[in-house]
Residue frames as a rotation matrix with the C-alpha (Angstrom) as fourth column:
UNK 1
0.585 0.811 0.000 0.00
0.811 -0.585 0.000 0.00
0.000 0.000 -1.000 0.00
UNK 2
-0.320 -0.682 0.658 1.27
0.472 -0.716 -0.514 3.61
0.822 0.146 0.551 -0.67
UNK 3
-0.295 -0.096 -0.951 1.76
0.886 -0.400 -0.235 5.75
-0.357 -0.912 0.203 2.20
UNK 4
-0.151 0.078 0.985 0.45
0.749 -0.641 0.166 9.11
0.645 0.763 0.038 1.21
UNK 5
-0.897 0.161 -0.412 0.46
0.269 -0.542 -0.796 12.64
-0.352 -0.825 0.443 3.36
UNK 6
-0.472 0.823 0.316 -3.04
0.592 0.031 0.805 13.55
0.653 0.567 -0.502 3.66
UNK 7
-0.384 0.594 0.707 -5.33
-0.783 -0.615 0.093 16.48
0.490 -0.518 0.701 5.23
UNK 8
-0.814 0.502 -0.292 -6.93
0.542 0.837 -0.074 14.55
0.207 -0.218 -0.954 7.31
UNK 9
-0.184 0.840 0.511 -10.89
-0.544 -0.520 0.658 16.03
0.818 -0.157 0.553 7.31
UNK 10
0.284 0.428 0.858 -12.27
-0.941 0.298 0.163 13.48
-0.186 -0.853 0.487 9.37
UNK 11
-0.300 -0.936 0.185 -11.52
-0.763 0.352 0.542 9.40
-0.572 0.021 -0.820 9.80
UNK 12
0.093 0.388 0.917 -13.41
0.464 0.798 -0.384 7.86
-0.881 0.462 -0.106 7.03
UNK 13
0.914 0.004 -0.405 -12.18
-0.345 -0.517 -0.784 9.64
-0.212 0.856 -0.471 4.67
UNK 14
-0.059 -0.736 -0.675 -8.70
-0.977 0.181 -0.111 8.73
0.203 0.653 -0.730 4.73
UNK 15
-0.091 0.023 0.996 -9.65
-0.206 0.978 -0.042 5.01
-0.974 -0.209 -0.084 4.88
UNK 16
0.828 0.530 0.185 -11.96
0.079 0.216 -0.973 5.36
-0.556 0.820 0.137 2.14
UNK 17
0.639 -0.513 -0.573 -8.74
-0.680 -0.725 -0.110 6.86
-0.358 0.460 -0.812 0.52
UNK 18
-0.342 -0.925 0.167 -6.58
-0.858 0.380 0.347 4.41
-0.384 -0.024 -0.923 1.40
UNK 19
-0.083 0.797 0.598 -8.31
-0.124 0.587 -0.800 1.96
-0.989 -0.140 0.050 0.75
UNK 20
0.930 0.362 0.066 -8.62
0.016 0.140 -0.990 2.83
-0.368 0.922 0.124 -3.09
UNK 21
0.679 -0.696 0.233 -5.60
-0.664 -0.447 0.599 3.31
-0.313 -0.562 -0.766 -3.04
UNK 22
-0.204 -0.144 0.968 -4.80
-0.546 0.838 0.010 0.05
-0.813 -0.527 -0.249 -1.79
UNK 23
0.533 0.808 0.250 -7.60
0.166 0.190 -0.968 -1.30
-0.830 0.557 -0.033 -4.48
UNK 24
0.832 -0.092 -0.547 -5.66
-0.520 -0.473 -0.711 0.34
-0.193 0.876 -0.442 -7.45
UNK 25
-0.184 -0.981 -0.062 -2.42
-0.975 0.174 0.136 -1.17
-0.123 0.085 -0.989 -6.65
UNK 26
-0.319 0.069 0.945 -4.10
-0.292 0.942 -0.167 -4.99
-0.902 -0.329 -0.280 -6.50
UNK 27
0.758 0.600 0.256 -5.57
0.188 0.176 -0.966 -3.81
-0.624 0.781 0.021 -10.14
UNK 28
0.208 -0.857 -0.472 -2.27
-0.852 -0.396 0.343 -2.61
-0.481 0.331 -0.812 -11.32
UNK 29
0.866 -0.055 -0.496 -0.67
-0.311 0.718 -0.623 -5.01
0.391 0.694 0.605 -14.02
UNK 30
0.871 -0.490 0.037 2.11
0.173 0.376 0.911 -7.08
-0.460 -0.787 0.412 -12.64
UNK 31
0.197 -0.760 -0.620 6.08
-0.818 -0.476 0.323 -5.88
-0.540 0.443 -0.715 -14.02
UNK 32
0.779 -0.299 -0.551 6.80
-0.285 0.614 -0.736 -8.15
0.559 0.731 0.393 -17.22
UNK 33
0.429 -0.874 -0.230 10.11
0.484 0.007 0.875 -9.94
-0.763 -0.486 0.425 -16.30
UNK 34
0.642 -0.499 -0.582 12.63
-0.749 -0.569 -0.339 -7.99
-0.162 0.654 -0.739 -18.34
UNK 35
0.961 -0.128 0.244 14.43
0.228 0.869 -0.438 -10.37
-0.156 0.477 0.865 -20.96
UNK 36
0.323 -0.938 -0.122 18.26
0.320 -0.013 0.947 -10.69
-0.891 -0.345 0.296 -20.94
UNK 37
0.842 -0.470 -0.265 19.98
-0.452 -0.345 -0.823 -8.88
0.295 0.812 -0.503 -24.46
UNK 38
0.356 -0.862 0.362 22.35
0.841 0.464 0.279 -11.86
-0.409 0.205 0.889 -25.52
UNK 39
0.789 -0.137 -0.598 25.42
-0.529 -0.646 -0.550 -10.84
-0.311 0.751 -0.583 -26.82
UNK 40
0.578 -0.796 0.178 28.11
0.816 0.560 -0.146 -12.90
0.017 0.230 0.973 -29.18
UNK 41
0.242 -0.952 -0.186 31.47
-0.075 -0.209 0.975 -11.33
-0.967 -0.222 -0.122 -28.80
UNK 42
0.599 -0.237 -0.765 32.60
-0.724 0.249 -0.643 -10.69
0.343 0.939 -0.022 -32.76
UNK 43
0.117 -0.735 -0.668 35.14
-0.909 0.192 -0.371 -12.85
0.401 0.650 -0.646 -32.12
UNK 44
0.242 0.700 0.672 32.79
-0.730 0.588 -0.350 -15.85
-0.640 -0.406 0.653 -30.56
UNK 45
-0.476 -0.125 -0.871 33.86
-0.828 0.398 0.395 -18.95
0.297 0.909 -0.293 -32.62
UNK 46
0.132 0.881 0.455 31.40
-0.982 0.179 -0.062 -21.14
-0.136 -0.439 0.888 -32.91
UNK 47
-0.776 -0.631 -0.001 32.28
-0.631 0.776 0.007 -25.24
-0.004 0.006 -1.000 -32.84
UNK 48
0.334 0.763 -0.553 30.68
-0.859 0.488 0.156 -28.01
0.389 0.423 0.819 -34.19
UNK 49
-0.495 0.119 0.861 29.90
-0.821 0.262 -0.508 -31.08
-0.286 -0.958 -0.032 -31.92
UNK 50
0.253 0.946 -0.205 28.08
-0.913 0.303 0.273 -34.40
0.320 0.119 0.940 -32.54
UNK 51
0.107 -0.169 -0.980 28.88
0.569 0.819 -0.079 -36.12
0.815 -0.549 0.184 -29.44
UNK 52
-0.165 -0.031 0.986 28.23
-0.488 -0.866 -0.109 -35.14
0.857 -0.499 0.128 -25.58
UNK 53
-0.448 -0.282 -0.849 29.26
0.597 0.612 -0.518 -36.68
0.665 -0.739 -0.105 -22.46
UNK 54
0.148 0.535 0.832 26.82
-0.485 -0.694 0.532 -35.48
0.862 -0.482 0.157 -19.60
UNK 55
-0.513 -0.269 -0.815 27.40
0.389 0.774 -0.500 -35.65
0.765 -0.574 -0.292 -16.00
UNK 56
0.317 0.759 0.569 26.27
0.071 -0.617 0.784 -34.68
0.946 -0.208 -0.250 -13.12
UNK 57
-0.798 -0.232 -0.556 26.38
0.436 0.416 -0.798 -33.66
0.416 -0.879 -0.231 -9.16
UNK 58
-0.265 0.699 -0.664 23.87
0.939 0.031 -0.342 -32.61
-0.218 -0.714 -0.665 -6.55
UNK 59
0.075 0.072 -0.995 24.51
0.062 -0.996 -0.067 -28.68
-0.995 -0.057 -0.080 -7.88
UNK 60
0.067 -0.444 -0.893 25.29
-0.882 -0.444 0.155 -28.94
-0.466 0.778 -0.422 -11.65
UNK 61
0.734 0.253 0.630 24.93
0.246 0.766 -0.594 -31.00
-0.633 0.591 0.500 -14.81
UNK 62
-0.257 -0.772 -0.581 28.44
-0.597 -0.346 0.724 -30.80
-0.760 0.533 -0.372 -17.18
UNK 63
0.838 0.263 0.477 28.02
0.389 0.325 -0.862 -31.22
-0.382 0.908 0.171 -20.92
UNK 64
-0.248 -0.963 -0.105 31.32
-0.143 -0.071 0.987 -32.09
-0.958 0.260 -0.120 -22.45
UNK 65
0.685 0.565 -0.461 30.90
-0.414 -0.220 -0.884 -31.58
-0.600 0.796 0.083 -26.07
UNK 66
-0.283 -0.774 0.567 33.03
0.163 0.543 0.823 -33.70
-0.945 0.325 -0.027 -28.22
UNK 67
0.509 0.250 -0.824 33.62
-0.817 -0.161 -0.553 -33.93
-0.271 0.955 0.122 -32.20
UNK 68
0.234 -0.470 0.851 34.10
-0.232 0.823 0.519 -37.41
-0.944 -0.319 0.083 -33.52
UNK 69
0.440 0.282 -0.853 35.29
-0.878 -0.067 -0.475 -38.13
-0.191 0.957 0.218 -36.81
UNK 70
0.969 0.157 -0.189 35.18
-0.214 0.916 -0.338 -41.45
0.120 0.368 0.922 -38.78
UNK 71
0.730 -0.684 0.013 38.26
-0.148 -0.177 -0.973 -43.21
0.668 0.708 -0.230 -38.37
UNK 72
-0.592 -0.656 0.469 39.98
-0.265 -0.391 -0.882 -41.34
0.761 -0.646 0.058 -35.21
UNK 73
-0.164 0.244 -0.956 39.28
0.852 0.523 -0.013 -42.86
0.497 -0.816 -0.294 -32.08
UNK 74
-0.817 -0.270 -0.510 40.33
0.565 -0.552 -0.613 -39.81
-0.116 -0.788 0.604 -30.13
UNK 75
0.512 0.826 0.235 37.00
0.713 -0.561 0.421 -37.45
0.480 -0.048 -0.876 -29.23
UNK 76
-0.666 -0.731 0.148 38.36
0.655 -0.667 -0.355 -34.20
0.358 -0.140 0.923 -28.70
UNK 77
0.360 0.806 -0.470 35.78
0.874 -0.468 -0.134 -31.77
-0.328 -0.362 -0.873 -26.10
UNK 78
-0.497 -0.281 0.821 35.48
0.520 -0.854 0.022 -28.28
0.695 0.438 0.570 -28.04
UNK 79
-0.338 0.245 0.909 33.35
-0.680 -0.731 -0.055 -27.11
0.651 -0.637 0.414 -25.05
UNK 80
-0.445 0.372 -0.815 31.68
0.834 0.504 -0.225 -27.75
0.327 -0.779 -0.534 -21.48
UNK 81
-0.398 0.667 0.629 28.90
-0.180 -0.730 0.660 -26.50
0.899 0.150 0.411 -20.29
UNK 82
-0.862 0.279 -0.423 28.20
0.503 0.377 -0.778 -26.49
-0.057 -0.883 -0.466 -16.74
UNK 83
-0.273 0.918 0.288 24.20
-0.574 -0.396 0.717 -25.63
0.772 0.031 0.634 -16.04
UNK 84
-0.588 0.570 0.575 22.01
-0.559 0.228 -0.797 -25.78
-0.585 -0.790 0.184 -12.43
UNK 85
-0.873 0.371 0.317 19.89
0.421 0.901 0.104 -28.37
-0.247 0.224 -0.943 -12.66
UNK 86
0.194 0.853 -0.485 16.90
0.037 -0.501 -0.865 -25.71
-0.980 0.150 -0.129 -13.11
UNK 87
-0.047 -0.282 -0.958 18.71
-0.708 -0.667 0.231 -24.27
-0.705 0.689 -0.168 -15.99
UNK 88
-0.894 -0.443 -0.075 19.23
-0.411 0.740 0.533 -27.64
-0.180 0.507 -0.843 -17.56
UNK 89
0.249 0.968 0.029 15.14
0.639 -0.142 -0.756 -28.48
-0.728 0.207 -0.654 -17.06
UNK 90
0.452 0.848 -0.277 14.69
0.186 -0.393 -0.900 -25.57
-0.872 0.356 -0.336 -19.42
UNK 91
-0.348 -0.288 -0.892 16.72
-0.883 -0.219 0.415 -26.26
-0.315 0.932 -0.178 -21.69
UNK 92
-0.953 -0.091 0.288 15.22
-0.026 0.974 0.223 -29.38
-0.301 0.205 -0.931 -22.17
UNK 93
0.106 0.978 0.183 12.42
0.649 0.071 -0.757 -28.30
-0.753 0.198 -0.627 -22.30
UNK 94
0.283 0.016 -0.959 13.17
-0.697 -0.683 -0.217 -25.32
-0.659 0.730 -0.182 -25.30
UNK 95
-0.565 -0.818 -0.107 15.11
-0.626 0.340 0.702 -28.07
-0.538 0.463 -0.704 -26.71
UNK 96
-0.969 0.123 0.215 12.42
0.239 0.692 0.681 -29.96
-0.064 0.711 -0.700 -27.54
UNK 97
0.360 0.914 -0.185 10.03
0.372 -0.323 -0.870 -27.66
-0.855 0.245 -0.456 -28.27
UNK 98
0.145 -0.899 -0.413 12.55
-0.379 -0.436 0.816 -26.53
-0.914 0.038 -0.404 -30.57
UNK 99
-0.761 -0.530 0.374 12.62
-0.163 0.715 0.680 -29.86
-0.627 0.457 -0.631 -32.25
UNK 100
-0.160 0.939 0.303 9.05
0.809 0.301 -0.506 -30.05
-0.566 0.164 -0.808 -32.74
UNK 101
0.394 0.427 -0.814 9.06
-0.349 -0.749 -0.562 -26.80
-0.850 0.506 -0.146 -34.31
UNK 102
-0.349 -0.482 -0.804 11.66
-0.782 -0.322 0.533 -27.94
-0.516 0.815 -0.265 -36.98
UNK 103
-0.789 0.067 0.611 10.20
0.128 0.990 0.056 -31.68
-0.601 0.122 -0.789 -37.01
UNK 104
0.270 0.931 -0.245 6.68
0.072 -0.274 -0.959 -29.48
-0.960 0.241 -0.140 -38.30
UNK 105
0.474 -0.183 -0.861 8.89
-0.634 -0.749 -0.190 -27.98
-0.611 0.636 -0.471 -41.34
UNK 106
-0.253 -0.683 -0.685 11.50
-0.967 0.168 0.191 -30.32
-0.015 0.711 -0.703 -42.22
UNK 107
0.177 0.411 -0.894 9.83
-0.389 0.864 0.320 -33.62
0.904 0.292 0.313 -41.30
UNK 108
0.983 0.103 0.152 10.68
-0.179 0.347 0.921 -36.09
0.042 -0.932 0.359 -38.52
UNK 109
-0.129 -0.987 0.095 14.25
-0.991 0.124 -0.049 -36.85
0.037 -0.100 -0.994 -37.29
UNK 110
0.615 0.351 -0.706 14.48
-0.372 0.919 0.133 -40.69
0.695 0.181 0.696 -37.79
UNK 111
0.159 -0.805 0.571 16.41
-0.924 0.082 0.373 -42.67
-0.347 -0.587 -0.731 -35.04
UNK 112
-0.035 -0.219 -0.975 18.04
-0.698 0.703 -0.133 -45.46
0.715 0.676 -0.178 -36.31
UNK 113
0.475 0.508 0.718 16.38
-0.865 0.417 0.278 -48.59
-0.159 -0.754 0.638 -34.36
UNK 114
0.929 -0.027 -0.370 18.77
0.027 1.000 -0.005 -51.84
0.370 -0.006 0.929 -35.88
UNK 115
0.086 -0.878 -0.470 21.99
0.923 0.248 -0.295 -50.68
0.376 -0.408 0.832 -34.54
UNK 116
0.352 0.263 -0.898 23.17
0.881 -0.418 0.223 -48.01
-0.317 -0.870 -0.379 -32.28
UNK 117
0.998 0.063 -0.020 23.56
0.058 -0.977 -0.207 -44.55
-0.033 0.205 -0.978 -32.81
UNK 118
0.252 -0.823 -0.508 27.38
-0.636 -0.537 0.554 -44.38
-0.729 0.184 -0.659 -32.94
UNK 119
-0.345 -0.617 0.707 27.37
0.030 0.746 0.666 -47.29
-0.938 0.251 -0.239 -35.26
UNK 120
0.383 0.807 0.450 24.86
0.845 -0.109 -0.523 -45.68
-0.373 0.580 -0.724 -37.49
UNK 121
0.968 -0.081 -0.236 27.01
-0.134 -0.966 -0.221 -42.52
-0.210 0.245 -0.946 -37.43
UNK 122
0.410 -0.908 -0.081 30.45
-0.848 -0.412 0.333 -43.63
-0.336 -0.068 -0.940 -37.12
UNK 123
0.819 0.114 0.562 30.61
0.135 0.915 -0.381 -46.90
-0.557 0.388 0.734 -39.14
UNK 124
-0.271 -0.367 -0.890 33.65
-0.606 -0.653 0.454 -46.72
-0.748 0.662 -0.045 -41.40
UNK 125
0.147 0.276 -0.950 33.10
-0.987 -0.018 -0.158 -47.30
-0.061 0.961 0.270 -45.04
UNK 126
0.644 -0.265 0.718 33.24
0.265 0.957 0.116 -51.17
-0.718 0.116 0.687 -45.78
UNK 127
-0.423 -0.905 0.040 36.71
-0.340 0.199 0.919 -51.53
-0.840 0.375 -0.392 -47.84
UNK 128
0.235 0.852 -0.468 36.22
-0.939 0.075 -0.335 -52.81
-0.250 0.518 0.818 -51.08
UNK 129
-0.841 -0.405 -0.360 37.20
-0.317 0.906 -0.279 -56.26
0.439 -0.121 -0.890 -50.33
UNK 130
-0.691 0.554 0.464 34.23
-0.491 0.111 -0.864 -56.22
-0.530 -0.825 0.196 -48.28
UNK 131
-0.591 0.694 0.412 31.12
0.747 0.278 0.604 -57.92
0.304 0.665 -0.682 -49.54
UNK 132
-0.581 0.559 0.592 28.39
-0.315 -0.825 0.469 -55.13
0.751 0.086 0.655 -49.65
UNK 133
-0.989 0.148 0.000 26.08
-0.025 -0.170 -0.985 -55.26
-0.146 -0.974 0.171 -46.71
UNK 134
-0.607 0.794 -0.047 22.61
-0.013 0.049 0.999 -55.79
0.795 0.606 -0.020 -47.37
């Protein structure tokens, strides 16, 4: 409630006052939060990733990004991301609202269901000695 100096006339008046007062502020729109203004750093390089080791402790969830390529054993981490377990909820949750938005446009994302995901990505080529796979 606002505090306001007031003549007093008599004491139902400045109830009644306060009172509306009071009344206006409960009709008042609540403050928007105010949205953070990312900024990239020009000289932000951005790093491509398609492989992420997640851990975790009681305070914090670490996402070691890695880049594997066919071939090279070695998974080099181009970043880590450490995020509160709140923070990490919503990104999961943008993340796959996210997905659904692009899954509307570009179609579904297929997982591959006869062999696992790094063997589906990181097979190397059969040799051509091989017989062909079928």
């Amino acid at each position: 409630m606002v505090h306001l100096a007031v003549m007093v006339l008599d004491v139902k008046h400045v109830l009644i006052f306060e009172m509306e007062v009071f009344m206006a502020e409960k009709k008042a729109k609540p403050a928007q939060p105010v949205r953070p203004s990312i900024h990239l750093p020009p000289d932000l390089e951005a790093v491509y990733s398609n492989i992420v080791r997640i851990a975790h402790s009681p305070s914090e969830l670490m996402f070691d990004f890695a880049r594997i390529l066919p071939g090279d054993p070695s998974a080099p981490v181009v970043s880590r991301v450490l995020l509160s377990p709140l923070s990490a909820k919503l990104f999961l949750n943008a993340l796959a609202e996210n997905l659904n938005k692009y899954e509307a446009v570009y179609g579904e994302i297929n997982i591959p269901q006869k062999q696992s995901l790094a063997e589906f990505l990181f097979k190397p080529p059969p040799s051509p000695e091989d017989p062909k796979e079928e």
